[in-house]
MINUKOL-334840 format. One record per residue: x, y, z of N, C-alpha, C, O in turn; residue in one letter. Coordinates in steps of 0.1 Angstrom, whole numbers, plus 5000, padded with zeros to 4 digits. Layout:
N
XYZXYZXYZXYZA;...
This chain:
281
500849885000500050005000500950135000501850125009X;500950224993501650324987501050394995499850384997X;501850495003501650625010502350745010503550735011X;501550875009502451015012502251095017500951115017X;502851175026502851245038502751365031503751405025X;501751445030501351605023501151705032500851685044X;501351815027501251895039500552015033501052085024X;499052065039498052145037497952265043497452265054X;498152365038498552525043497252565051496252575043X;496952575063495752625071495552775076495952815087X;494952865069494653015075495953065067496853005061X;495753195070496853285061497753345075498953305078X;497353425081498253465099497953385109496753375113X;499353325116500453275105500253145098499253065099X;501253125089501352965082501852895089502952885094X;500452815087500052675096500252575088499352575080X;501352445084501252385078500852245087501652215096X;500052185085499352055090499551915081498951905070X;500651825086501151685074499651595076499051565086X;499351585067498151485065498651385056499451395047X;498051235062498551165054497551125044496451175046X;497451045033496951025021497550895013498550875007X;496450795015496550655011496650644999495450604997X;497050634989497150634973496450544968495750544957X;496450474974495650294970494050334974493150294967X;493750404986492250424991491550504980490350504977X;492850604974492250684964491550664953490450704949X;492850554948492650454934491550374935491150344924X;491050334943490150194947488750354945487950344935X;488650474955487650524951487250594934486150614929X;488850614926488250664914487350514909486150514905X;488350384910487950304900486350264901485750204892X;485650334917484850264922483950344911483250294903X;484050464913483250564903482850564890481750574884X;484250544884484450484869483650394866483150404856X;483350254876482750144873480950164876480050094872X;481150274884479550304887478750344875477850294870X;479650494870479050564856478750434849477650394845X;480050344847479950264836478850164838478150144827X;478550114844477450004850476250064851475449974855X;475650184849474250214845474450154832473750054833X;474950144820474550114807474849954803475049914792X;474849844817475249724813474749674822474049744830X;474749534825473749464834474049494843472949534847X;475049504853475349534863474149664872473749664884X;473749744863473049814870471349794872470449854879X;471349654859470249594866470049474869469149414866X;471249434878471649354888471049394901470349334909X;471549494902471649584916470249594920469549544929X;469949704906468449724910467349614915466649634925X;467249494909466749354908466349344926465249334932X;468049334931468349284937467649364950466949304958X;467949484951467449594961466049584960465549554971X;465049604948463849534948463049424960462249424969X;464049324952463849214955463449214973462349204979X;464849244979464949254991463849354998463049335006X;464049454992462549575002461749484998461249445008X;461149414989459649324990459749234999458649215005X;460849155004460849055015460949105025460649025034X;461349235030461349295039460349365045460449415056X;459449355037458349435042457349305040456249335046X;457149205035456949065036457249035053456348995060X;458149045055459248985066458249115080457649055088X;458249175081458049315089455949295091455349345101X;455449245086453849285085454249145091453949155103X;455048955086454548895094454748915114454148875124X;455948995111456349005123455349055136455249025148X;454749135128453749215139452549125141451949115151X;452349045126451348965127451048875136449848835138X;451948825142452548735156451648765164450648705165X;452048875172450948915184449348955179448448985187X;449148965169447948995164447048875162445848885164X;447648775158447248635159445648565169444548515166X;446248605179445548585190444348705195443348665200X;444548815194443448915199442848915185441648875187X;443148935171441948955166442448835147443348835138X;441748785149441748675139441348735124441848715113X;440748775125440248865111441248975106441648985095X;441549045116442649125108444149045105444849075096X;444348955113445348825111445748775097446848745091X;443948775094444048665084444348775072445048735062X;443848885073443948935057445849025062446449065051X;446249035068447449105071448448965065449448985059X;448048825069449048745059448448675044449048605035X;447648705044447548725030447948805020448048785008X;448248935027449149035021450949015020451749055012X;451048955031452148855031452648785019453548785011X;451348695020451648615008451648654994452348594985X;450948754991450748804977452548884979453348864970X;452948964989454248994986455148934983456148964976X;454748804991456048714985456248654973457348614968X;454948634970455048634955455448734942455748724930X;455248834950455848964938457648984942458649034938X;457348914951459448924954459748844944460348894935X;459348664942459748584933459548644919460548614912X;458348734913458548784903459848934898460448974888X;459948984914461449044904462348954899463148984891X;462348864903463848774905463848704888464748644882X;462748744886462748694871462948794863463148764851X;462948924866463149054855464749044848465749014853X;464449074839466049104830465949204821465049274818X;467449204816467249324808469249324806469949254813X;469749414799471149414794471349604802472349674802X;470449634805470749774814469649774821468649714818X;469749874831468149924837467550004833466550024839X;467650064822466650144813465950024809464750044808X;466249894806465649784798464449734808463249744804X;464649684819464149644832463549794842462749774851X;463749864840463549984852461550014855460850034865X;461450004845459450044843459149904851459049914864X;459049784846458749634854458849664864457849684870X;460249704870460949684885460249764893460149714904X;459449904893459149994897457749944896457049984905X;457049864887455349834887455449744893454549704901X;456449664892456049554910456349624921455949584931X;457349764922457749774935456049854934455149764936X;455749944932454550004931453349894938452749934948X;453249804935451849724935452549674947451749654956X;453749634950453949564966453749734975453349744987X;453949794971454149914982452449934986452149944998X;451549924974450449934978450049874991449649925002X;450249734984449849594998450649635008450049635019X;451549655010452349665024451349745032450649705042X;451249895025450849995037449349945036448949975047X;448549895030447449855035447549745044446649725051X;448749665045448849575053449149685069448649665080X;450049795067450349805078449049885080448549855091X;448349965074447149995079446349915089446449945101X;445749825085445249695094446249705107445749735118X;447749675106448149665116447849785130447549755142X;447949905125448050015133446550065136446550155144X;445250015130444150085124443150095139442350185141X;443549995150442650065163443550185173443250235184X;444650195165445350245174445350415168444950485177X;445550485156445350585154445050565137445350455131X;444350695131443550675118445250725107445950825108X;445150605097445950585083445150565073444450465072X;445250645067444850645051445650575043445250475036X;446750615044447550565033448950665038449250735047X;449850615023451550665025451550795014451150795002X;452150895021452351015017453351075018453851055029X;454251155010455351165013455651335021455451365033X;456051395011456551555018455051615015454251615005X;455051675032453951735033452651645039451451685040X;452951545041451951475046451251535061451751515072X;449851595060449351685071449551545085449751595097X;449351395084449151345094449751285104450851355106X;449751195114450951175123451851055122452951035127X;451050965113452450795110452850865098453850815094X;452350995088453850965075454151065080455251075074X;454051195090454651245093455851235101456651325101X;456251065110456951025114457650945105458850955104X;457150865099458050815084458350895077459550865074X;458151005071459051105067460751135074461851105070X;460351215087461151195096462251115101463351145104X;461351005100462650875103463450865089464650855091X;463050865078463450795069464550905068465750875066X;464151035071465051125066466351135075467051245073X;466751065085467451025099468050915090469250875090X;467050855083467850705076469450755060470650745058X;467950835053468850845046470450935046471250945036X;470651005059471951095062472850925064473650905054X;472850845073473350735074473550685063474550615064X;472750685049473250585036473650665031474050605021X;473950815030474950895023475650895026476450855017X;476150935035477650905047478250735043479450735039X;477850635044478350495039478650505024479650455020X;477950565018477950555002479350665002479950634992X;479650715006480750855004482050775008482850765000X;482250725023482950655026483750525024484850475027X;482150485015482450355002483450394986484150314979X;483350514984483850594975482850624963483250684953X;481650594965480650614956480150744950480450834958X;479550774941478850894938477250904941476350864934X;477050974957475350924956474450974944473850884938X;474451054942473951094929473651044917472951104908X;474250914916474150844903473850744902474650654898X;472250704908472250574908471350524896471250564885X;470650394902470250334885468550284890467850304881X;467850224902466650244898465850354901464650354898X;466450494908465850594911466350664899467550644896X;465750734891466450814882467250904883467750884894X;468051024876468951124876467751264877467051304868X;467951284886467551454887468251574899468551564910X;468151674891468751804899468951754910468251644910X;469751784925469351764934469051644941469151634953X;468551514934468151414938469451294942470151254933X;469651254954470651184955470251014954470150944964X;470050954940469350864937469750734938469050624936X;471350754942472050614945471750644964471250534966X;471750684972471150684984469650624982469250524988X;468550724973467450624974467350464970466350394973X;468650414962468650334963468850264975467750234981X;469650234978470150174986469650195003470050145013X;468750285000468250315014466750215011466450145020X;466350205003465250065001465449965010464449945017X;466849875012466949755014466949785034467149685041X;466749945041466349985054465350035061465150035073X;464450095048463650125057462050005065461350035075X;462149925060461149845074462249835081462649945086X;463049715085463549715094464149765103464449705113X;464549935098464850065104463550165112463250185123X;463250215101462150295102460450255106459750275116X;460350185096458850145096458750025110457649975114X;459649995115458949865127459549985139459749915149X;459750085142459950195150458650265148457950225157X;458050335142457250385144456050335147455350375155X;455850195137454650095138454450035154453450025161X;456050005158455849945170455550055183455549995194X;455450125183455050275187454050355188453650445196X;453650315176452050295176450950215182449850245186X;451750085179450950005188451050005204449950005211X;452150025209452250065221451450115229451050085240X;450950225220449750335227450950435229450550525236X;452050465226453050615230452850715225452650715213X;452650845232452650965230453251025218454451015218X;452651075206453351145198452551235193451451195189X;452651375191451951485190452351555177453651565176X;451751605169451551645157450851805161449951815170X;451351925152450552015151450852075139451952075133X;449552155135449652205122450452155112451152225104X;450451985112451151875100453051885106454151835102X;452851925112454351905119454251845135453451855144X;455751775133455651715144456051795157456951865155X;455551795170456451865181457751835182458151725178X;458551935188459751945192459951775200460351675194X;459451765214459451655225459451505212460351425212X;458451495203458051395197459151355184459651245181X;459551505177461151505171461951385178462051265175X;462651465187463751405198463351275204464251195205X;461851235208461651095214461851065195463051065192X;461151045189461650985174462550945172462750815170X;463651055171465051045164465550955173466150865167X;465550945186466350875197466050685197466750595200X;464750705192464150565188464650475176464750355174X;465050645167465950545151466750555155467550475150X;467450625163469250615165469450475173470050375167X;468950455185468450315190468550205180469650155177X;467350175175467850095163468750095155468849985151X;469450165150470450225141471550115154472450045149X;471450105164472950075168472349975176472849955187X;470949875172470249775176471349615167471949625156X;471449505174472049385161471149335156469949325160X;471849295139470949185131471749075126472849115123X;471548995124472348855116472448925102471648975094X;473448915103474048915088475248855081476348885085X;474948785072476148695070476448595080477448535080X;475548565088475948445097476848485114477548415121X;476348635115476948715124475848815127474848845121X;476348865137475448975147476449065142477649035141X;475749225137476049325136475249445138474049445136X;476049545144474749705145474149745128474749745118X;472849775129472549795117473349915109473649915097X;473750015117474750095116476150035107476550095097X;476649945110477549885105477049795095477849775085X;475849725095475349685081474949815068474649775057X;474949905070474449995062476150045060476450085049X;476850035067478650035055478749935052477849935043X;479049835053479049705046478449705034479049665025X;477349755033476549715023476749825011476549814999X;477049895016477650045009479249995002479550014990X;479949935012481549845007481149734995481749724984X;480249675000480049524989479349564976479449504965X;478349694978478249744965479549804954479549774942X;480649874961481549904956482449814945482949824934X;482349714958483349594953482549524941483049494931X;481049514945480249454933480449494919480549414909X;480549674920480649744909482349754899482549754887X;483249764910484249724907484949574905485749564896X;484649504911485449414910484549254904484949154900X;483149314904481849204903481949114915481449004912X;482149114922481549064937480249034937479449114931X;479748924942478348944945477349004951477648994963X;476649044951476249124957474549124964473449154958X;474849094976473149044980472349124993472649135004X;471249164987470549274997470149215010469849095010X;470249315024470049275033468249315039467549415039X;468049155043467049125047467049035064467448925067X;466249155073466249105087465549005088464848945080X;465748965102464948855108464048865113463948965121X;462948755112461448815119461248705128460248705135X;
C-alpha cells in the first residue's frame, strides 16, 4: 500500500502547515469505484443491483407485516387473516422480480418499479390493518403529509437516509448516480437506492411498533412537536445501533448499512456478488 505524507496550508496569519496523510491505494480503489459505477448504468450490472434491492425491500416488508402479525394472531383473527395474505401476495411479487431482466436498467426499470409499486400498495394496506385501532391511516404520503404515522416516516426515513449517504461516500461512491431511482437536479438517487433495502426494518417497525404501544406522539399544524422529534429520532438512532444477523453474524444495523455500501463497491468494481439485506422476523 503506497503512501504520502502531504502537507496542507491552514489560514493565512500565521502559516500553519498541518502533514496529513493520504493513502494512494484508498484513492485508486475510490476513482475505479466511480468509473465502474457511471459505467454499469449502461450494462447489466446496474440491473443486477436494481433487481436485487427490489427484490429485498419486498421480502422485507413481507418479513415486517409477518412480524407484527404474531401478536395479532391471538386478539383478533380477522385482521390476522387478511394482514398474511398480504404477506403472501408479497411474497409472490418478490419471486417475480427475481425473474426481471434486461442488458441495462433502462431495459428492466418500468417492470421493476410496477412490482415495486403494487407491493408498496399491499404493504401499507397491510400496515394499515396493523396500526388501524390504534390511530387513523389512510395511506402513505410523502412530503407534506398533514398526518401523524407519515409524518413520522417521513422523519425517520430522513434520519435513515443521512446514514446511507455518509456509507455510500465512505464506500467511494457517487450518491447521485444511481440506476433504479432516476437522475435529477438535486436528487441523490444512488442513496434512494440503497436506502430501500432499510427502511422496514429501520424505520417502519419503530414507528409501527410505537404505535401499537399506545406512546405519546403529538403532531401540530402537520408538523411534528419538538418533545416527539427528539423521542423519534432517539428511537431510530436506538435501532440504528440495535444487532441483526448478517452473514451468519450479529451486527449493529449501523454497521450493516457500510457493509453494504463496501460490497456494492466491490460489486461494481470488482463484480462481487452482491446480495440485499434482509432482517429477521
Amino acid at each position: 500500500m503506497r503512501r504520502v505524507l502531504l502537507f496542507l496550508r491552514v489560514g493565512i496569519r500565521p502559516r500553519l502547515f498541518f502533514p496529513v496523510l493520504v493513502c494512494f491505494s484508498m484513492l485508486t480503489a475510490t476513482i475505479q469505484a466511480r468509473r465502474e459505477q457511471i459505467l454499469a448504468f449502461e450494462d447489466k450490472r446496474g440491473m443486477e443491483f436494481s433487481r436485487i434491492v427490489v427484490a429485498g425491500k419486498i421480502k422485507n416488508q413481507e418479513k415486517l407485516l409477518r412480524y407484527f402479525n404474531k401478536h395479532i394472531k391471538k386478539t383478533s383473527p380477522s385482521r390476522s387473516k387478511k394482514i398474511g395474505e398480504i404477506a403472501a401476495s408479497l411474497k409472490n411479487l418478490s419471486r417475480q422480480v427475481k425473474g426481471v431482466s434486461g442488458n441495462s436498467i433502462d431495459e428492466g426499470r418500468q417492470t421493476l418499479m410496477g412490482l415495486e409499486g403494487t407491493a408498496g400498495r399491499l404493504y401499507w394496506e397491510g400496515v394499515k390493518t396493523i396500526i388501524s385501532h390504534r390511530v387513523e391511516f389512510l395511506g402513505r404520503e410523502h412530503r407534506g403529509a398533514p398526518d401523524l404515522v407519515n409524518s413520522m416516516l417521513n422523519y425517520g426515513y430522513g434520519i435513515l437516509y443521512s446514514h446511507v449517504w455518509g456509507a455510500l461516500m465512505n464506500a467511494g461512491l457517487e450518491p447521485f448516480a444511481g440506476f433504479l431511482h432516476v437522475d435529477r437536479p438535486g436528487k441523490p438517487s444512488l442513496v434512494l437506492d440503497l436506502v430501500e433495502e432499510f427502511r422496514q426494518p429501520v424505520v417502519d417497525r419503530v414507528v409501527i411498533s410505537h404505535i401499537n404501544l399506545g406512546e405519546t406522539y403529538k403532531i401540530n399544524n402537520g408538523l411534528l412537536e419538538s418533545e416527539t422529534r427528539k423521542k423519534l429520532a432517539q428511537n431510530i438512532l436506538d435501532r440504528l445501533e440495535s444487532t441483526e444477523t448478517f452473514k451468519g453474524k450479529k451486527y449493529q444495523i449501523r454497521s450493516i448499512i457500510q457493509m453494504q455500501a463496501r460490497n456494492l463497491a466491490s460489486f461494481l468494481r470488482e463484480g462481487k456478488p452482491y446480495k440485499s439485506f434482509t432482517f429477521k422476523w
